[in-house]
C-alpha positions in Angstrom: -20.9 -5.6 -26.6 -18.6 -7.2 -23.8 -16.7 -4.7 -21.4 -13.2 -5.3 -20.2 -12.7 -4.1 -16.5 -9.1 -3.2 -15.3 -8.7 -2.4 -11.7 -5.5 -1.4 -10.2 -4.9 -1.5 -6.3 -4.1 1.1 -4.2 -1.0 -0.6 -2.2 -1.5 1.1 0.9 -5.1 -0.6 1.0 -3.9 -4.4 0.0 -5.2 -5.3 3.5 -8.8 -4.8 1.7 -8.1 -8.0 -0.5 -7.7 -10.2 2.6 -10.5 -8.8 4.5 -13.2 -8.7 2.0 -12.4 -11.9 -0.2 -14.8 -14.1 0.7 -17.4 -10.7 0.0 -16.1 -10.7 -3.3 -16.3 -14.2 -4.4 -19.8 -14.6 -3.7 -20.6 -11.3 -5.3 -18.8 -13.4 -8.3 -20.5 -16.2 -7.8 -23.9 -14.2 -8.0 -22.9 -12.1 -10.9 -21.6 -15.1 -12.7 -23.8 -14.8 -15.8 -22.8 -11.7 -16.8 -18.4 -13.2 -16.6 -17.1 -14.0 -19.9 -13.5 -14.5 -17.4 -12.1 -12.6 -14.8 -9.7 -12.8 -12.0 -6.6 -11.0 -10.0 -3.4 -9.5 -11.4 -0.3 -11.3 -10.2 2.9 -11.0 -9.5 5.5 -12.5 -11.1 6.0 -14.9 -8.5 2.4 -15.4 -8.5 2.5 -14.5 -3.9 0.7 -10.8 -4.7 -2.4 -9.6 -6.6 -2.4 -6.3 -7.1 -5.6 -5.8 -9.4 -7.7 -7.8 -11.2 -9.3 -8.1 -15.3 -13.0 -9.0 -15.0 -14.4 -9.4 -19.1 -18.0 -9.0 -18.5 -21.2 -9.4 -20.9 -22.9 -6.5 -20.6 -24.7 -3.7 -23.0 -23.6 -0.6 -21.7 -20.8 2.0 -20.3 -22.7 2.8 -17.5 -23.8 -1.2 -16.6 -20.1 -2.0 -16.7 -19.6 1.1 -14.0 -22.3 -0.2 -11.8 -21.2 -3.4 -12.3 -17.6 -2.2 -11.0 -19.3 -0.1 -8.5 -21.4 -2.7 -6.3 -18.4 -4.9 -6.3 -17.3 -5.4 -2.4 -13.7 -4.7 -3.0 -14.9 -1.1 -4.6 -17.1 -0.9 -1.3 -13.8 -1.0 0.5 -12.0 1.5 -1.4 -9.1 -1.3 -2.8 -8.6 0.5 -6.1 -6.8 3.2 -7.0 -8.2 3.3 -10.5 -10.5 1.6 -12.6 -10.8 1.8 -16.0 -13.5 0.2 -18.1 -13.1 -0.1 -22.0 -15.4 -1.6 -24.9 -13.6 -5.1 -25.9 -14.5 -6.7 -29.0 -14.3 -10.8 -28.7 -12.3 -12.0 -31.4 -11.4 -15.4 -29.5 -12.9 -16.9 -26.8 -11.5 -20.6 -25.8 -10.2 -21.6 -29.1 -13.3 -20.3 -31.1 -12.9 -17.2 -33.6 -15.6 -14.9 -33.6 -14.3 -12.6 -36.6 
């Protein structure tokens, strides 16, 4: 069963983003079999991320906790909470799955 991932930054630690980036693209990148989609939560103006959704394909609670946990922007303490939730895919890119 797929896990939804909601992480929510802690604004006095925004500077984390920046600095580990390029850390947490390749940690993407490696992980990238286990993304269904993910990426940052933006502003309105779309200038400032201040979280991100990841939607990952994994089996358990606690896979979707150490998935969240070896992520470099946990490493640097960004979030101020995470919160990781069951998800049920009903439709993925156009396709219905109920």
């Amino acid at each position: 069963m797929p896990y939804l991932i909601e992480t929510y930054d802690a604004p006095e630690r925004a500077h984390v983003r920046h600095e580990r980036y390029q850390e947490h693209l390749d940690f993407l990148t490696e992980h990238k079999h286990l993304l269904l989609a993910c990426g940052a939560k933006l502003s309105d103006d779309g200038q400032a991320a201040d979280g991100g959704v990841y939607l990952v394909d994994l089996n358990t609670r606690e896979e979707a906790e150490a998935f969240i946990a070896s992520d470099p922007f946990t490493h640097g303490n960004l979030f101020r909470e995470i919160v990781v939730r069951r998800w049920r895919k009903a439709y993925l890119d156009g396709t219905c799955f109920l």
